[in-house]
C-alpha positions as CSV (number, residue, x, y, z in Angstrom):
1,X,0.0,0.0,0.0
2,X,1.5,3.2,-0.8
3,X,2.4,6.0,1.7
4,X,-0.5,8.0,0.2
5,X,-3.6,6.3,1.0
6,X,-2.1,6.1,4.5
7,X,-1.7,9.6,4.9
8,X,-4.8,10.8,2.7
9,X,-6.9,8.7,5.7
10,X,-5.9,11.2,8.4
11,X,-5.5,8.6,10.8
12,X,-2.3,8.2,10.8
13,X,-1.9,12.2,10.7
14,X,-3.7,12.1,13.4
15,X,-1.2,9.7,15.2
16,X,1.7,11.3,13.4
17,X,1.0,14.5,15.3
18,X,0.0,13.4,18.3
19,X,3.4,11.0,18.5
20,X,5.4,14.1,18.0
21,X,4.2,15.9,20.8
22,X,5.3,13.5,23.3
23,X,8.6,13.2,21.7
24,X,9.2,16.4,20.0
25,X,10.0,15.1,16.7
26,X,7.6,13.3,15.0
27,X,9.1,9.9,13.8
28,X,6.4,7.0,12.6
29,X,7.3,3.1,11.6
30,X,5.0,1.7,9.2
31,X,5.7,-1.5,8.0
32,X,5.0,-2.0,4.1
33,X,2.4,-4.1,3.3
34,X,3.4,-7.7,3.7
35,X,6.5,-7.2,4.9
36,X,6.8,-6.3,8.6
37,X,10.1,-6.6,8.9
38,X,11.2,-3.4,6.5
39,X,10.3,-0.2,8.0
40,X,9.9,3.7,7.0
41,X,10.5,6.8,8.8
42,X,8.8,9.9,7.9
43,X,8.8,13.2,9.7
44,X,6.1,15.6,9.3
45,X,8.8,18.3,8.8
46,X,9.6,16.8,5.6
47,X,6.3,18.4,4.7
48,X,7.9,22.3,5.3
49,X,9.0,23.7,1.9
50,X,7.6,20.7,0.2
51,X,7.1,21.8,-3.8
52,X,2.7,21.6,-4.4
53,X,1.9,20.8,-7.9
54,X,-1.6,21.4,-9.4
55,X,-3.7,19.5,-12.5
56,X,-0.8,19.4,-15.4
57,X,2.2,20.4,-13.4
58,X,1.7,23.9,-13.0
59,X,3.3,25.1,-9.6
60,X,0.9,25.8,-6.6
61,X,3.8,27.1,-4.2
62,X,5.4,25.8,-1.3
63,X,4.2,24.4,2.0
64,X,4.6,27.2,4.7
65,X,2.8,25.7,7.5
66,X,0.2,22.9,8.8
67,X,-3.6,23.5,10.5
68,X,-4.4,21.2,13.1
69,X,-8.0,20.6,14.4
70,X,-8.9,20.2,18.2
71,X,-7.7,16.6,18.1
72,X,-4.4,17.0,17.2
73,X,-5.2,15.6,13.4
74,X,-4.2,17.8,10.1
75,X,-7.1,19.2,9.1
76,X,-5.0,22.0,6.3
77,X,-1.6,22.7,4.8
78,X,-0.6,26.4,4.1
79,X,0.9,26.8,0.8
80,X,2.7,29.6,0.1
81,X,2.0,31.2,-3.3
82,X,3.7,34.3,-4.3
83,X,3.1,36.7,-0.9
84,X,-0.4,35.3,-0.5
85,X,-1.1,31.8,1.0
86,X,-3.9,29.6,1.2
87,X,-5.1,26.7,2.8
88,X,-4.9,23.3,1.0
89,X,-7.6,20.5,3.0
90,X,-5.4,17.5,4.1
91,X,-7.9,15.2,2.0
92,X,-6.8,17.2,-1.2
93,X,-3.3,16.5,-0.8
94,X,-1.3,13.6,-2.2
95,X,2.4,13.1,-0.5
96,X,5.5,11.8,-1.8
97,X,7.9,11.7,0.6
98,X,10.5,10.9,-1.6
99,X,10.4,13.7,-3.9
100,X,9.2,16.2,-1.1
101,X,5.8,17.1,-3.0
102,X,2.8,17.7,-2.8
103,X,-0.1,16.9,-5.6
104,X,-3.1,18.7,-5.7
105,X,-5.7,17.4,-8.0
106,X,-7.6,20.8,-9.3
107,X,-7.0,23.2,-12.0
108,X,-4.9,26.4,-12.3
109,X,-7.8,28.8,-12.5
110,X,-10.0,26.7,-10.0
111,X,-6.8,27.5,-7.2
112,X,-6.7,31.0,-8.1
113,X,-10.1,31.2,-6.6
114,X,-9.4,29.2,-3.3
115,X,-9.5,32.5,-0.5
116,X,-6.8,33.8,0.4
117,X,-4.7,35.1,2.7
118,X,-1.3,37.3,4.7
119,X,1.0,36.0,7.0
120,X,-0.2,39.3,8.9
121,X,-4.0,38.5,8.8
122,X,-4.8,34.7,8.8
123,X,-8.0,33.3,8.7
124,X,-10.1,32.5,11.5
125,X,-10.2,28.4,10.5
126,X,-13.1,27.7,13.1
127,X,-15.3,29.7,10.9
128,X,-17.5,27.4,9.2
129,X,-18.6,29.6,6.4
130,X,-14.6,30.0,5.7
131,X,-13.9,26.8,5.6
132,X,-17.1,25.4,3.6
133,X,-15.9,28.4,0.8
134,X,-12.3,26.5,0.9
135,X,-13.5,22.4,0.5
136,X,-16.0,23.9,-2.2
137,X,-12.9,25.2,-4.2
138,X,-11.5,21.6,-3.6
139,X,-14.4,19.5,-3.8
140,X,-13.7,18.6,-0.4
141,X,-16.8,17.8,2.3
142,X,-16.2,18.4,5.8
143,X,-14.9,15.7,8.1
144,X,-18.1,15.2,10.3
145,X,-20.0,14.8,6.8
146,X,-17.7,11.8,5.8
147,X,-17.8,10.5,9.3
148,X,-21.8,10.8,9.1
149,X,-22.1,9.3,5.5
150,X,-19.6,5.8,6.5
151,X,-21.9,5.5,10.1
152,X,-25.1,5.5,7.7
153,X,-23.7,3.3,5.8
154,X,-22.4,0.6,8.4
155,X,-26.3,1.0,9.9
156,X,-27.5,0.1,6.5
157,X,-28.4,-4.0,6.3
């Protein structure tokens, strides 16, 4: 299984983040798939200056900084694009460690839309109509509606 759909699940964000608090640098071990015995390291400041691409390899900026919710889990990455930034939704975001980027699948004009924002006045990210206007531009629902959607359908016989 690729590092991607681990880290596009937030789960392991989650733990990523929550790990590197106690310790003060995050370090995870994940075992491929199938073979316990190799394991990977991956530190969340990898992510800092990572290169974001957008829909055919136009540049998107650079990650500047990372949101976390209540819990401790990445809920946004900031990107940095020219002296402007704007908030990327964790779901949106496809990681390759290796390469130290960041995919973003939406287009050019469709990012130059996304809100945004100065390192002197950020956002205030527990504003719901804020955020909704953000996962619109990405196609992105909110967390609790996912969370609702898989409960419904685990009920469902």
């Amino acid at each position: 299984m690729s590092w991607t759909r681990y880290l596009t699940g937030g789960g392991l964000a989650c733990w990523l983040l929550i790990a590197g608090t106690a310790v003060g640098q995050v370090r995870v071990e994940v075992g491929r798939e199938g073979d316990r015995a190799g394991h990977h390291h991956r530190r969340v400041s990898a992510l800092m200056g990572a290169t974001v691409t957008l829909q055919d390899n136009a540049a998107g900026g650079k990650v500047e900084d990372i949101v976390l919710n209540e819990s401790g889990c990445v809920d946004y990455l900031v990107v940095a694009n020219a002296d402007r930034y704007v908030l990327v939704p964790w779901g949106a975001a496809t990681v390759d460690f290796e390469r130290r980027a960041i995919t973003v699948d939406i287009p050019v004009a469709k990012f130059r839309e996304v809100p945004t924002f100065t390192r002197e006045k950020w956002p205030d990210v527990s504003d719901r109509t804020y955020i909704e206007s953000v996962n619109r531009h990405y196609k992105i629902r909110p967390r609790e509606e996912r969370r609702e959607e898989r409960r419904e359908r685990r009920d469902r016989p």
